[in-house]
N, C-alpha and C positions, 0 to 999 in steps of 0.2 A: 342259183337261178335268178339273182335280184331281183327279185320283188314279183318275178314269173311263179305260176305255180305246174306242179307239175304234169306232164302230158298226157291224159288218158281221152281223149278224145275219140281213142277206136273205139271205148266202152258206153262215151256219153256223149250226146249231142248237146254241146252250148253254144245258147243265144249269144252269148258275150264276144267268142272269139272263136275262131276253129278249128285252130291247134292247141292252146291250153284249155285245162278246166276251171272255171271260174266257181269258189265257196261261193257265188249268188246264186249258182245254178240250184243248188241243195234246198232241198225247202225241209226242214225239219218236222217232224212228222210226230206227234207224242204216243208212243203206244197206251192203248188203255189195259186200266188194270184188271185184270180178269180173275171173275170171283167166282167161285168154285161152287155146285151146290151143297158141299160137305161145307166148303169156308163159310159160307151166308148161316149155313143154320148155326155153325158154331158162334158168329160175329151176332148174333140175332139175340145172345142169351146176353150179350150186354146194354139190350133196350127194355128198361121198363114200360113202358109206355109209349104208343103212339097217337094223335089227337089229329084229327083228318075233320076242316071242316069245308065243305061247299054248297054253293047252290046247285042244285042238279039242273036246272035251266039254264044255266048262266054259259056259254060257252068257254069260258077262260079255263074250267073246272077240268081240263082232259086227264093232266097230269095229276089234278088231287083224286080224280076216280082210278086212274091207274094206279097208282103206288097204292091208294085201301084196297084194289082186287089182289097189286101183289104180296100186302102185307097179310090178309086175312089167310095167306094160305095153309092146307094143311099142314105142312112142311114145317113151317115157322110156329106154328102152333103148338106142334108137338114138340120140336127143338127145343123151343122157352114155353112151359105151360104158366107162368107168370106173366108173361107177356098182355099187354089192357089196350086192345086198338079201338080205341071211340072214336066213332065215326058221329060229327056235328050236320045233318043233314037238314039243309034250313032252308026257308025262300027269300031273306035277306039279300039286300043287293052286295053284299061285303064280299070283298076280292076272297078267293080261294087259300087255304093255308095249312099246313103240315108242323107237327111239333112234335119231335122227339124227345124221350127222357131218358139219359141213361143211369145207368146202377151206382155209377160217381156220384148222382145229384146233378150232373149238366147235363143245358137242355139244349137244343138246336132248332131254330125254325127257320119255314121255309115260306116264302111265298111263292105260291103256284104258277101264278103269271110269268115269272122269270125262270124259272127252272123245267126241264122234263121230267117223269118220273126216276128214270132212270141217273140220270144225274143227280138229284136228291140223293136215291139208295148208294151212290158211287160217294158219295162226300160223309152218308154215316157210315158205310164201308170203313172210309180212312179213317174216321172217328173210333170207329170198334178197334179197329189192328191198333191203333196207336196203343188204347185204353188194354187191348189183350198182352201187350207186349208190356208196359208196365205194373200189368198183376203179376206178370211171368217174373220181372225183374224183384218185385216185393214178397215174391212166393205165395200172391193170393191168388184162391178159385173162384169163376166166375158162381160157378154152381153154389158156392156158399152165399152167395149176396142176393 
């Protein structure tokens, strides 16, 4: 085809040209990873602790109230009865912030401002799978730690 790519134009409309398909046309698209309510409560027993602090006045505060509504929930409570969500409710003017602990000893924080809730929970998501996948490889339980 030198340097032509191949023709599927009855399938796709490209800007580029009107009989070939142009790789610019593609926009890559990341699927997100999708966490299961069985996955969350299981990934849940690898946080010791979670440390939520904001201003309730303060507008920047969305996502540090949303992640303590969705951390306090029954769900995760009974999953991990270890689990320590302090919530720092202050009138301090100090930007919004989230800190995890896990059963390793590491910690992860977040500042509010920059993140959604929900993306927080997606990135200790990747943090637990990592951390569950090498106690599986070292033959340890989460439930013992």
């Amino acid at each position: 085809t030198s340097g032509k790519y191949l023709s599927i134009a009855a399938f796709f409309s490209c800007p580029t040209q009107s009989t070939f398909f142009h790789p610019s046309c593609f926009k890559l698209v990341a699927m997100p990873l999708k966490i299961t309510k069985e996955m969350s409560s299981h990934l849940i027993k690898y946080v010791r602790s979670i440390d939520v602090a904001f201003n309730p006045f303060d507008m920047r505060t969305r996502s540090a109230r949303e992640l303590l509504r969705e951390v306090n929930s029954e769900r995760f409570l009974q999953a991990n009865p270890k689990l320590k969500v302090n919530p720092d409710i202050h009138s301090k003017p100090n930007a919004p912030s989230v800190k995890f602990s896990f059963v390793d000893g590491t910690d992860v924080s977040f500042d509010c401002r920059e993140y959604l809730a929900n993306e927080m929970l997606m990135d200790v998501w990747r943090t637990t799978m990592k951390m569950d996948d090498d106690f599986e490889m070292e033959g340890k339980n989460v439930d013992d730690m």
